[in-house]
C-alpha positions in Angstrom: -257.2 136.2 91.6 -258.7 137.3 88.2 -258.1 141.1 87.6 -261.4 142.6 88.4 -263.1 146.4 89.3 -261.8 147.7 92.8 -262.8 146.0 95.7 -262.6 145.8 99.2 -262.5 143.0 101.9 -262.1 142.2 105.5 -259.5 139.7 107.1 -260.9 138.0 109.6 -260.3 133.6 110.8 -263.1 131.4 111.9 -261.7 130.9 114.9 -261.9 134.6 115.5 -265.4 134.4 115.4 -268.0 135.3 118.1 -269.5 132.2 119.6 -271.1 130.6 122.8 -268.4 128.0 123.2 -265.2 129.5 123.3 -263.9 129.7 119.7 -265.2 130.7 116.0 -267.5 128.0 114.2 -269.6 127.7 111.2 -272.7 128.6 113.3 -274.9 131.7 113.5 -272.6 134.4 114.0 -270.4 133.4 111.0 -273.9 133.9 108.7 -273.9 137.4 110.8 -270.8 138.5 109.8 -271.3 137.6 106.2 -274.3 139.8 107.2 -271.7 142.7 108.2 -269.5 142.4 105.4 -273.0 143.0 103.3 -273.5 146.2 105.1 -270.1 147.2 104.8 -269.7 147.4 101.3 -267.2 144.3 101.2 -266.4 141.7 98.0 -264.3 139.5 100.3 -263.7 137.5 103.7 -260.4 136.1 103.8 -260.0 133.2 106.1 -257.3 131.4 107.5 -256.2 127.9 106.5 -259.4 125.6 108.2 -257.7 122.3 108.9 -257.8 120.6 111.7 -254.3 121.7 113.9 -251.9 120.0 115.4 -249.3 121.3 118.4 -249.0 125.1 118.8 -252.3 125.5 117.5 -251.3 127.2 114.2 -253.5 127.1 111.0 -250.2 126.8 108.8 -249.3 123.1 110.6 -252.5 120.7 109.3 -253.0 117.3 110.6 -254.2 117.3 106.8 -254.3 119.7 103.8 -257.4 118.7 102.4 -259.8 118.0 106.3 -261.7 120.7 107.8 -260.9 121.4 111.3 -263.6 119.7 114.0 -263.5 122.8 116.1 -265.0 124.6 113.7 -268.6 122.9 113.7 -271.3 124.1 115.3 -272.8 122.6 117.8 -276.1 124.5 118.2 -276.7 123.0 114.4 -276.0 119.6 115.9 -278.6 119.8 118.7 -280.7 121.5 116.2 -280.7 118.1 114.2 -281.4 115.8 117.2 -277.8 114.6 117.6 -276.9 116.5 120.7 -279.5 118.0 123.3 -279.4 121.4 124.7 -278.8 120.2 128.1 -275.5 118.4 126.8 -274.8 122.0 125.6 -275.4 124.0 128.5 -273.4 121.3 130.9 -270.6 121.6 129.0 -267.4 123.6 130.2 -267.3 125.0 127.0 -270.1 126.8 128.0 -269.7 127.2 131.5 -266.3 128.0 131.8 -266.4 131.4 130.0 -266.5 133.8 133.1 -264.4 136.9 132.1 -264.0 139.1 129.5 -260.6 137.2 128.5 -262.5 134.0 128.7 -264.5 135.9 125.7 -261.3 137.3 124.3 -259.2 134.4 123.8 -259.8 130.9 122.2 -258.6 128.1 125.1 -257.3 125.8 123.0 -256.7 123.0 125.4 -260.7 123.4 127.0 -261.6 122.9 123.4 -259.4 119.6 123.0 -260.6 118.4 126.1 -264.4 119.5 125.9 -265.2 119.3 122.2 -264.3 115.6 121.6 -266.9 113.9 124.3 -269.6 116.5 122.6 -268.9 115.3 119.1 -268.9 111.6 120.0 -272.2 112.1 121.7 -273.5 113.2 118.7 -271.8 110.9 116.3 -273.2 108.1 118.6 -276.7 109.4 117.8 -275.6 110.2 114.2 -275.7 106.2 113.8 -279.0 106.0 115.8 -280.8 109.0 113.6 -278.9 109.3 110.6 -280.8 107.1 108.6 -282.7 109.3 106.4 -279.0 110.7 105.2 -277.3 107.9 104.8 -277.5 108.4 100.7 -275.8 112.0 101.3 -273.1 110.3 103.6 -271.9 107.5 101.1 -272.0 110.0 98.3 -269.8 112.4 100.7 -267.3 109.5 101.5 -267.3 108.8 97.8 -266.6 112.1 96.4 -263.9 112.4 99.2 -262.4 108.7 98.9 -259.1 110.1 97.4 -257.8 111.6 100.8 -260.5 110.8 103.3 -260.0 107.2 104.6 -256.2 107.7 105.0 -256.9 110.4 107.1 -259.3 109.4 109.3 -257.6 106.1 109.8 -254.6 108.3 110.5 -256.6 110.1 113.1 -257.8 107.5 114.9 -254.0 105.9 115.2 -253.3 109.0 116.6 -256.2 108.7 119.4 -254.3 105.1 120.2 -251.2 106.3 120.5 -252.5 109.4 122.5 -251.5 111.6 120.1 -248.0 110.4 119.7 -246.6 111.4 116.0 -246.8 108.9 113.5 -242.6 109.0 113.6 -243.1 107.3 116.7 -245.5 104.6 116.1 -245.1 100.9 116.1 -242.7 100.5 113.2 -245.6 98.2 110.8 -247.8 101.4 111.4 -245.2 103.7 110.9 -244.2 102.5 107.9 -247.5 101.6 106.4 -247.3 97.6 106.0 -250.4 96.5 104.3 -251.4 93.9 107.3 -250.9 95.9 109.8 -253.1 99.2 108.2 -255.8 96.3 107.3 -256.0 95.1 111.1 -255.5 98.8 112.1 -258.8 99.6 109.7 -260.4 96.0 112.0 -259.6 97.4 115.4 -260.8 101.0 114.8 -263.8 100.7 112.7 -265.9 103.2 115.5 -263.0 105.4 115.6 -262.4 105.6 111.8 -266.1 106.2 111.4 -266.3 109.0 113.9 -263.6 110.9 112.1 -265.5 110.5 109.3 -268.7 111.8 110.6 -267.0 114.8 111.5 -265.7 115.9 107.9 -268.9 114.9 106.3 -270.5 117.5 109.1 -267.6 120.1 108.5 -268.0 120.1 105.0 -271.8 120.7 105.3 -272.0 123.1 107.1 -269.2 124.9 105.4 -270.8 124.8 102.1 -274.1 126.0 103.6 -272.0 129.1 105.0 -270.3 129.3 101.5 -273.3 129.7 99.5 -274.8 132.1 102.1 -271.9 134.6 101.7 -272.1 134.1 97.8 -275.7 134.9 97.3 -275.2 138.3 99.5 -272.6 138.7 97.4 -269.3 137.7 99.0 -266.3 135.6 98.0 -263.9 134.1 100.3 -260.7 134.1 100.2 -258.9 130.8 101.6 -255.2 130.3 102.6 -253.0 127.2 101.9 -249.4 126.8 103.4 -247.1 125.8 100.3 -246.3 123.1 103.0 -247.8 120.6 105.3 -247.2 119.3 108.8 -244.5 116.6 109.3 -247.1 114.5 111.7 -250.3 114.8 108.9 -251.6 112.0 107.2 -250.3 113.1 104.1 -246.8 112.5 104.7 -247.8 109.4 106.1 -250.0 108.0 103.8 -248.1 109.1 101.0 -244.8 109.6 101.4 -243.2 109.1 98.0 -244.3 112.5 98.1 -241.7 114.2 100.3 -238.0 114.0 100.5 -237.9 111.3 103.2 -235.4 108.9 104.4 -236.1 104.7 104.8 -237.8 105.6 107.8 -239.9 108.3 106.7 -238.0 111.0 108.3 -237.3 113.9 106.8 -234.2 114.5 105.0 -234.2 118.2 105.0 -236.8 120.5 106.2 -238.5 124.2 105.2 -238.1 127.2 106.3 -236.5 131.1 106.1 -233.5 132.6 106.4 -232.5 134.6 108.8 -234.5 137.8 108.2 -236.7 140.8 109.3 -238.6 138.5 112.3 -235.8 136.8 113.0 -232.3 136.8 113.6 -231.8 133.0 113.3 -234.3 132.1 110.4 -237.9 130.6 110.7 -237.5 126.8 111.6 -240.9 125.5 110.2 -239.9 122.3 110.3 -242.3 120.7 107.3 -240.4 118.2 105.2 -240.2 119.3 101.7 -241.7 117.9 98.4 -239.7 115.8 96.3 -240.3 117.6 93.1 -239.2 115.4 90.7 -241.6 112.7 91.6 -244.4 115.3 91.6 -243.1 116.2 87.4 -242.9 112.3 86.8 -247.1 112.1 87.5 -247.8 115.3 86.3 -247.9 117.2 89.3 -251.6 115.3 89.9 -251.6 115.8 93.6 -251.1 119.4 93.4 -254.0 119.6 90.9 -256.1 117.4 93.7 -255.1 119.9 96.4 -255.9 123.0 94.3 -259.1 121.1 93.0 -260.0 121.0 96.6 -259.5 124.7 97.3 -261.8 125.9 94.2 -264.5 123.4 96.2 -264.1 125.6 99.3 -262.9 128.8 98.0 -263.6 131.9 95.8 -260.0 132.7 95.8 -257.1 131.2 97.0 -254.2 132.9 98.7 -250.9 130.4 98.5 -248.5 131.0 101.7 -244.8 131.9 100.1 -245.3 131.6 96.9 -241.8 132.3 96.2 -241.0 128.7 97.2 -242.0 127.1 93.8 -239.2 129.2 92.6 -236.8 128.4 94.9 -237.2 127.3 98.8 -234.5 126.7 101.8 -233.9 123.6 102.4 -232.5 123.4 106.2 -231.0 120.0 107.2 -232.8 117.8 109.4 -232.4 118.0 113.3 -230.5 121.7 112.7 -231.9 123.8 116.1 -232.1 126.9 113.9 -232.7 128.1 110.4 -229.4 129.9 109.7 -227.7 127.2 108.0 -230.0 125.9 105.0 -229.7 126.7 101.2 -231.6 127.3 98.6 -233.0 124.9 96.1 -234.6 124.9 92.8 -238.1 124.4 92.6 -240.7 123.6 89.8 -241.2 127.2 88.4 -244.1 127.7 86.4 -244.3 124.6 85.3 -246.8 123.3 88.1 -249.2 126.0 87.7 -249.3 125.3 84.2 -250.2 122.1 84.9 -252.9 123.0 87.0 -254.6 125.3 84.9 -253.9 122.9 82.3 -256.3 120.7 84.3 -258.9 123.4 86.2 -258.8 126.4 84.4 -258.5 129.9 85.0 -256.6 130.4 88.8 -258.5 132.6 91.2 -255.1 132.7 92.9 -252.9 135.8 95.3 -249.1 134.6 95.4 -247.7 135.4 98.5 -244.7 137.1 98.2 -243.6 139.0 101.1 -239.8 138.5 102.3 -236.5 138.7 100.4 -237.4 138.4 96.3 -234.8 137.8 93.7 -235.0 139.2 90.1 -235.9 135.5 89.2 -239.1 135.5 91.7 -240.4 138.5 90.6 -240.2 137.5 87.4 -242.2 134.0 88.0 -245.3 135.9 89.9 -245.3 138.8 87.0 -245.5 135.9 84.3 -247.9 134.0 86.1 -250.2 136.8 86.3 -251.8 136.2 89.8 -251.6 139.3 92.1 -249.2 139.8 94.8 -249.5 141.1 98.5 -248.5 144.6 99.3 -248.6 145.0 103.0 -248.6 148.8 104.1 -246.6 148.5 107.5 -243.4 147.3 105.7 -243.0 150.8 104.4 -242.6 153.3 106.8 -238.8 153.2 106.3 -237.1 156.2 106.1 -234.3 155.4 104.7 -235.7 154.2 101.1 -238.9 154.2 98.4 -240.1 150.9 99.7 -242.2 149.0 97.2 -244.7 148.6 99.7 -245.7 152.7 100.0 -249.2 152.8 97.6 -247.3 155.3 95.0 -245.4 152.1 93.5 -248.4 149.6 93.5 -249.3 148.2 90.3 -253.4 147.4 89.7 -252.5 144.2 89.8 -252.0 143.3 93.6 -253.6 143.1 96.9 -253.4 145.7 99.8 -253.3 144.6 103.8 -252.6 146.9 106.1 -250.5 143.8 107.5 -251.5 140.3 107.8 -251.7 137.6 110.4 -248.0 137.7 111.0 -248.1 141.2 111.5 -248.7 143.6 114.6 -251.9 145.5 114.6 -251.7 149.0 113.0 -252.1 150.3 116.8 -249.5 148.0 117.7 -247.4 148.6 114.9 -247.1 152.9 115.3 -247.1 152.4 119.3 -243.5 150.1 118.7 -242.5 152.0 116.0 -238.9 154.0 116.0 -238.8 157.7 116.1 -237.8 158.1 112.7 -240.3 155.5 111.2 -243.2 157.5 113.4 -242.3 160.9 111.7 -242.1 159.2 108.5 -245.4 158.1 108.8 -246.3 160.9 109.8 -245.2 163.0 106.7 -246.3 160.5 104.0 -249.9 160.1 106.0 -250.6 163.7 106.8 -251.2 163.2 110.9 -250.6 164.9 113.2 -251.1 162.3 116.0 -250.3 158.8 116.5 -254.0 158.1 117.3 -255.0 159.2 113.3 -252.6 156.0 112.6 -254.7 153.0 112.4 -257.6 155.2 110.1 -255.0 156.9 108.0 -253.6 154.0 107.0 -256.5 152.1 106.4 -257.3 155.4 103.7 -254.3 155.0 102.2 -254.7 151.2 101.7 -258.3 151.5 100.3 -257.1 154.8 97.7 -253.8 153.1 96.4 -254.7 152.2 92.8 -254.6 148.4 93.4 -257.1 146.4 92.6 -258.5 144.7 96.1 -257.6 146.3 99.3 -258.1 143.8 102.6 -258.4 145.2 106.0 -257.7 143.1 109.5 -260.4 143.0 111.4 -258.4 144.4 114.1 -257.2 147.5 112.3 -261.2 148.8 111.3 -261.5 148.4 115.3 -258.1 150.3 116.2 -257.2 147.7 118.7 -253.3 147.1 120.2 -250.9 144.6 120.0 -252.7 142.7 122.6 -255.1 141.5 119.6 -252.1 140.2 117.3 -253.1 137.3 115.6 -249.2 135.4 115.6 -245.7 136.6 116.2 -243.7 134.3 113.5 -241.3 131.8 115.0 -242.9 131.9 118.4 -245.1 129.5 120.1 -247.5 129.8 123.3 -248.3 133.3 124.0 -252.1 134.3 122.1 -250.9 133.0 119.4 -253.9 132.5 116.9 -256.2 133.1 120.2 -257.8 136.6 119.2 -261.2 137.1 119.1 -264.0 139.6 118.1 -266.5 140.5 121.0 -270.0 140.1 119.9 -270.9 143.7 120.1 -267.7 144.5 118.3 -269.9 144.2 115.2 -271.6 147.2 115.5 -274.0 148.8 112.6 -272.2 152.1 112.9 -268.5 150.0 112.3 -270.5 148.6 109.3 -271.6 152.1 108.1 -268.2 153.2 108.7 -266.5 151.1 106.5 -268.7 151.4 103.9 -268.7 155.2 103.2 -264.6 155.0 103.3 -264.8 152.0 100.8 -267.7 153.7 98.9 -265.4 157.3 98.8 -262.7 155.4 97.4 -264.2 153.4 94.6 -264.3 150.0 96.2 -268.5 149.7 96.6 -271.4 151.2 95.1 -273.7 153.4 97.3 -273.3 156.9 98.7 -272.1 158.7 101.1 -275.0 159.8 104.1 -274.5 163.7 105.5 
């Protein structure tokens, strides 16, 4: 991220979203909360990663890196465009299924897999019927995408045949990609192929519509990349010179943490790592392709554990936990220089959290980019955490806490009883319930540059509106969502006068 005046934003995901069928999309209430952030004096919305998931739900394992996820298109723009009627809408159990307040709450993942698909091949079916007039638009979107898109979707619908099987355990010609077997694969799933197609070309519409609403009212997004991606994605399968694979394309060692503040055992991620020397030998050109990609759909880009291209743990294969991996040299600088080599100036926030070496701080302070300071790591007594605003540098980015955090709420209700009257002290309360605003203040008067808020936070809510509890799976997991009339004008006003009394908007403050 370039170093700028001070500046506020809200963290919030897509699929956290208001929406009429059960989860976030591209639709009508994303345009109305670029129409909040407006009144609220923001610069930024940071997102999530947007591809399309795989098992356990989670933004951070991608049946892609570079494909936009299907469940977030909006299907009101689809009927709107004669490809789906509003009777196909209204039947749907999307729709109809949503009878509680938790139904309203909390994304159903597994309705959406069931109950999105049929919907979206109903109106691909009339795509090939209607979509004449855009057929020019179509090719030119297949074109532009040609380096990554037919691999994927191709990958996708081998998925559909094997009913969702991972790649690992395909038939062994499709496993391993033998040329006649892809080329009859391509033969037998030509609808298939094409339907997967259809929906990127539809993602990535209305995406950019959304994009260039939020920058002409002034707004930048900020997207989120894993360093990694997903073992089962097409791009381990489709290029797996890439990774450090065996013969078979399995994985020879895998990524992940130590054992650490979340957990006792490590973080297993399971993603199979990059083989880094091939990347140096061409130049690192995918990693300019992936970053490429990101400028297309981002503002700014936030890159997940950035301290990895220093050095990341490398866990062997088939280990049940994390606690036995070592750590591995990575490509340094040396990639990034290549990429702004190639794109430019880097809009970028490194990641940093976790255990940093003198050698890591020193990469992220030469490249430049600013790092994450998350307020709810330092309410420890027992030391002058870096994360308390008095040590901030301009150069750096203020949460509250993140996705892989506990609300503020949350955080102060779990709290000890020494890390409560520490909070206490350094914040000024005198109650627990001044927690979630005070901290907020103290994010949004630090001296660093950007300051971004959770959603959650601004609305004071528990830990029953967590967004993920790292090296879990199941429980709401990524399932939070905003109630529509969360999005109140008074929040809005709110916001703003705290972001305009600390120097983050222009405006003034009403008596």
């Amino acid at each position: 991220m370039k170093k700028r005046q001070r500046a506020a934003g809200i963290l919030l995901p897509v699929t956290a979203l208001p929406s009429p069928y059960g989860i976030g999309t591209l639709g009508k209430e994303a345009y109305e909360f670029v129409d909040f952030l407006k009144k609220a004096g923001q610069t930024y919305w940071q997102i999530l990663p947007v591809g399309p998931t795989s098992f356990g739900d989670s933004p951070y394992q991608s049946f892609s890196t570079f494909a936009g996820n299907p469940y977030f298109i909006d299907l009101g723009q689809l009927a709107a465009e004669g490809y789906l009627r509003d009777s196909d809408l209204k039947k749907s159990p999307l729709a109809t299924a949503r009878q509680t307040a938790k139904d309203e709450r909390y994304v159903d993942y597994a309705l959406q897999y069931e109950y999105r698909y049929p919907l979206l091949k109903k109106a691909y079916a009339n795509f090939l019927k209607k979509g004449r007039n855009r057929e020019k638009e179509y090719r030119n979107f297949c074109e532009e995408h040609e380096e990554w898109l037919p691999e994927y979707v191709l990958f996708m619908a081998l998925k559909d045949e094997n009913k969702g099987a991972p790649f690992t355990e395909w038939e062994e010609d499709l496993r391993l990609g033998k040329r006649n077997a892809i080329a009859e694969a391509k033969r037998r799933l030509a609808w298939e192929c094409g339907f997967y197609e259809f929906l990127q070309y539809t993602f990535f519409g209305q995406w950019q519509k959304l994009k260039e609403y939020a920058n002409q009212n002034g707004i930048r997004i900020i997207g989120d990349i894993p360093i990694y991606v997903a073992a089962d994605s097409a791009d381990v399968w489709g290029d797996p010179e890439l990774f450090r694979l065996d013969e078979n394309r399995f994985p020879t060692a895998v990524a992940g943490c130590p054992p650490d503040y979340f957990s006792k055992t490590g973080q297993l991620w399971g993603n199979p790592l990059y083989n880094w020397e091939y990347h140096k030998r061409t130049g690192y050109a995918w990693w300019i392709s992936r970053m490429r990609h990101c400028f297309m759909l981002y503002d700014c880009v936030r890159i997940d554990h950035f301290r990895g291209f220093d050095e990341y743990y490398a866990i062997p294969y088939q280990d049940p936990t994390a606690e036995h991996g070592k750590w591995e040299k990575g490509p340094g600088l040396k990639l990034f220089d290549a990429i702004s080599a190639s794109l430019g100036e880097l809009n970028v926030i490194a990641e940093d959290l976790g255990f940093m070496t003198r050698s890591v701080e020193r990469m992220v302070k030469k490249s430049g980019f600013p790092n994450m300071k998350v307020l709810l790591f330092g309410f420890d007594p027992s030391g002058d955490s870096e994360y308390l605003p008095h040590n901030y540098e301009r150069n750096c980015v203020v949460y509250t806490g993140t996705h892989d955090n506990d609300t503020a709420a949350g955080y102060y209700k779990r709290a000890g009883r020494r890390e409560k009257a520490f909070a206490r002290s350094y914040l000024g309360m005198k109650t627990g319930r001044e927690f979630p605003d005070r901290v907020i203040r103290a994010a949004l008067a630090s001296i660093a540059d950007t300051a971004i808020i959770p959603m959650q936070d601004y609305l004071g809510l528990d830990n029953s509106a967590r967004m993920n509890m790292p090296s879990t799976l199941g429980g709401i997991n990524w399932q939070w969502r905003l109630l529509p009339e969360e999005l109140a004008d008074e929040l809005a006003e709110g916001i703003r006068q705290r972001c305009f009394a600390y120097a983050r908007c222009s405006g003034d403050i009403d008596e």
